[in-house]
C-alpha positions as CSV (number, residue, x, y, z in Angstrom):
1,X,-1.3,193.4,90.2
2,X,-3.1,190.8,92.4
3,X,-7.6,191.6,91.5
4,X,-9.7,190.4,94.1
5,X,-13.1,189.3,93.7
6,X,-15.5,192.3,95.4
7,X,-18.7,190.6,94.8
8,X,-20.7,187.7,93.3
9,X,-21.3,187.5,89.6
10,X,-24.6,187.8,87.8
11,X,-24.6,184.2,87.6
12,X,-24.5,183.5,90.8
13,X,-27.2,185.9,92.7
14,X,-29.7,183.9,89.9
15,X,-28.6,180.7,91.2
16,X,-29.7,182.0,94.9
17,X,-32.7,183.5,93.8
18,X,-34.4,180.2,91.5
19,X,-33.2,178.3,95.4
20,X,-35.1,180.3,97.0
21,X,-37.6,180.4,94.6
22,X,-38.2,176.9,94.7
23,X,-37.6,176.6,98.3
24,X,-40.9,179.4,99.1
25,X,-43.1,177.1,96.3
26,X,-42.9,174.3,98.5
27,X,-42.8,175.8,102.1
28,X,-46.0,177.7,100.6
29,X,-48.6,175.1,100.5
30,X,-47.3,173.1,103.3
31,X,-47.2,176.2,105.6
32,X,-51.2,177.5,104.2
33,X,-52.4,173.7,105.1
34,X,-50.6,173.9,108.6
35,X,-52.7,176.9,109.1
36,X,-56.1,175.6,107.9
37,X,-55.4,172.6,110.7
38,X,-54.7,174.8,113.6
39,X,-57.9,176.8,112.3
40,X,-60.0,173.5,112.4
41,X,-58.4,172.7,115.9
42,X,-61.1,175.2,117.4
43,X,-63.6,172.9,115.9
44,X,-62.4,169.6,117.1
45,X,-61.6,171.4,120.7
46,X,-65.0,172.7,121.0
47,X,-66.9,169.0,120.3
48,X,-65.0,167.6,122.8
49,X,-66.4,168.2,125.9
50,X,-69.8,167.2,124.4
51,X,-68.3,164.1,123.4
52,X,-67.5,163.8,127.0
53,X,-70.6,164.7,128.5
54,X,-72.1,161.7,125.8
55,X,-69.6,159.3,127.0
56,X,-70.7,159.8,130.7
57,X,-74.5,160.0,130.1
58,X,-74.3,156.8,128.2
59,X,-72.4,154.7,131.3
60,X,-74.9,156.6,133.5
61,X,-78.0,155.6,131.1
62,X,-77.0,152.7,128.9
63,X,-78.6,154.1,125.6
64,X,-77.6,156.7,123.5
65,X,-81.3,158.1,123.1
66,X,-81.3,159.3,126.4
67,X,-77.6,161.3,125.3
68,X,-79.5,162.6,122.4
69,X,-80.0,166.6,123.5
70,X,-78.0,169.1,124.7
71,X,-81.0,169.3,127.5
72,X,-80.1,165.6,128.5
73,X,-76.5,165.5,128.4
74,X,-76.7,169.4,130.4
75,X,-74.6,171.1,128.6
76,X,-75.2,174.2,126.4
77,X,-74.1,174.7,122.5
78,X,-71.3,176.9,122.7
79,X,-72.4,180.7,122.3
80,X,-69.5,181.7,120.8
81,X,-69.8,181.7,117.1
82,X,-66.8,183.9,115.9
83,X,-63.3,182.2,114.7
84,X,-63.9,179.2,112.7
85,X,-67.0,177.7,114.5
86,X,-70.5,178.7,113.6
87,X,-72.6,175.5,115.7
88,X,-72.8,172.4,117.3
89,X,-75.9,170.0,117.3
90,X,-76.6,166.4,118.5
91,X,-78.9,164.6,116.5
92,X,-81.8,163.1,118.0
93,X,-82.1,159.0,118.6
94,X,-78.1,158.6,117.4
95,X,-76.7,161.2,119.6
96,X,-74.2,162.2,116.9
97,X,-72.2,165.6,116.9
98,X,-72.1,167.5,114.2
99,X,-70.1,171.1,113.6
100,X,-70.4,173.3,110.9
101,X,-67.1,175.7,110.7
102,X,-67.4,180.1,109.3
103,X,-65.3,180.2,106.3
104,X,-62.2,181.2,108.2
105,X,-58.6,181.0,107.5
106,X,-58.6,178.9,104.4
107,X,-61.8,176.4,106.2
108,X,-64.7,176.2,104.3
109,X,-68.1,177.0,105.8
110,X,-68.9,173.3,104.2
111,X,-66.0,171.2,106.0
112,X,-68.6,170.1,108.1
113,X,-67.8,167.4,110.8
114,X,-69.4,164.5,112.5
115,X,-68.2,163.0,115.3
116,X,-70.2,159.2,115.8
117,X,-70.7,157.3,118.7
118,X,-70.8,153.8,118.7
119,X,-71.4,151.4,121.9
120,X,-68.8,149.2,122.1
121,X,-67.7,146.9,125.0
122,X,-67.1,149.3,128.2
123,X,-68.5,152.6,126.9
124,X,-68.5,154.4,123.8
125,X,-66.0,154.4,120.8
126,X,-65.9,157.5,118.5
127,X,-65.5,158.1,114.6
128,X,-64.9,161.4,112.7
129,X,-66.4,161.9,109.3
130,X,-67.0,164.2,106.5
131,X,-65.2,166.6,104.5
132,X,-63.1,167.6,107.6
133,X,-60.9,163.9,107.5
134,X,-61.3,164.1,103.5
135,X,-59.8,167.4,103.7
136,X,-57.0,166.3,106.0
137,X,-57.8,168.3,108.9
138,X,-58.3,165.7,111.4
139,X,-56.5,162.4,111.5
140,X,-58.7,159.1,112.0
């Protein structure tokens, strides 16, 4: 009589599970960190039209201390303090922006980031620091 095979062995549905075993402990962490960085994008979106509002203040002005104040540069902090952002301020005399996130979606309430102005030849150039480039969630 001919036997035909009517299924997989033992050995190999173990083989296809430790795959895809291995396969979800990598996809994992990689997909939790991509999650954390669109979080944080609600951060970096919302400094941006301050940053903005800086830039244009300082070609209209020509010094950062009269950019230094939400008043100044008219604009208003953003109201909206549910998802991952909890404020926005501009420091006084450096004009620098600084936004502290909730703890939301993996983002810790202290990946705070500061977002510096520095006058350079035709307007402003701008640097990101803190824990939120340590931590990966913006590129320099």
């Amino acid at each position: 009589m001919n036997l035909r095979q009517r299924g997989f062995t033992l050995l190999e549905l173990m083989i296809v599970v430790a795959i895809v075993g291995i396969l979800a402990s990598i996809a994992l962490p990689a997909y939790q960190a991509y999650v954390k960085r669109a979080a944080y994008s609600e951060i970096v979106n919302a400094m941006d039209p301050m940053k903005t509002a800086i830039s244009v203040c300082y070609q209209t002005t020509g010094a950062l201390s009269d950019c230094d104040s939400m008043a100044k540069i008219g604009m208003q902090a953003p109201s909206k303090t549910t998802g991952a952002l909890a404020s926005i301020t501009i420091s006084p005399k450096t004009a620098v922006i600084a936004a502290t996130p909730n703890a939301y979606r993996g983002v810790s309430a202290t990946d705070t980031c500061t977002l510096e102005p520095a006058a350079e030849e035709g307007g402003l150039g701008w640097t990101f620091s803190g824990p939120c480039v340590s931590n990966g969630y913006i590129k320099r």
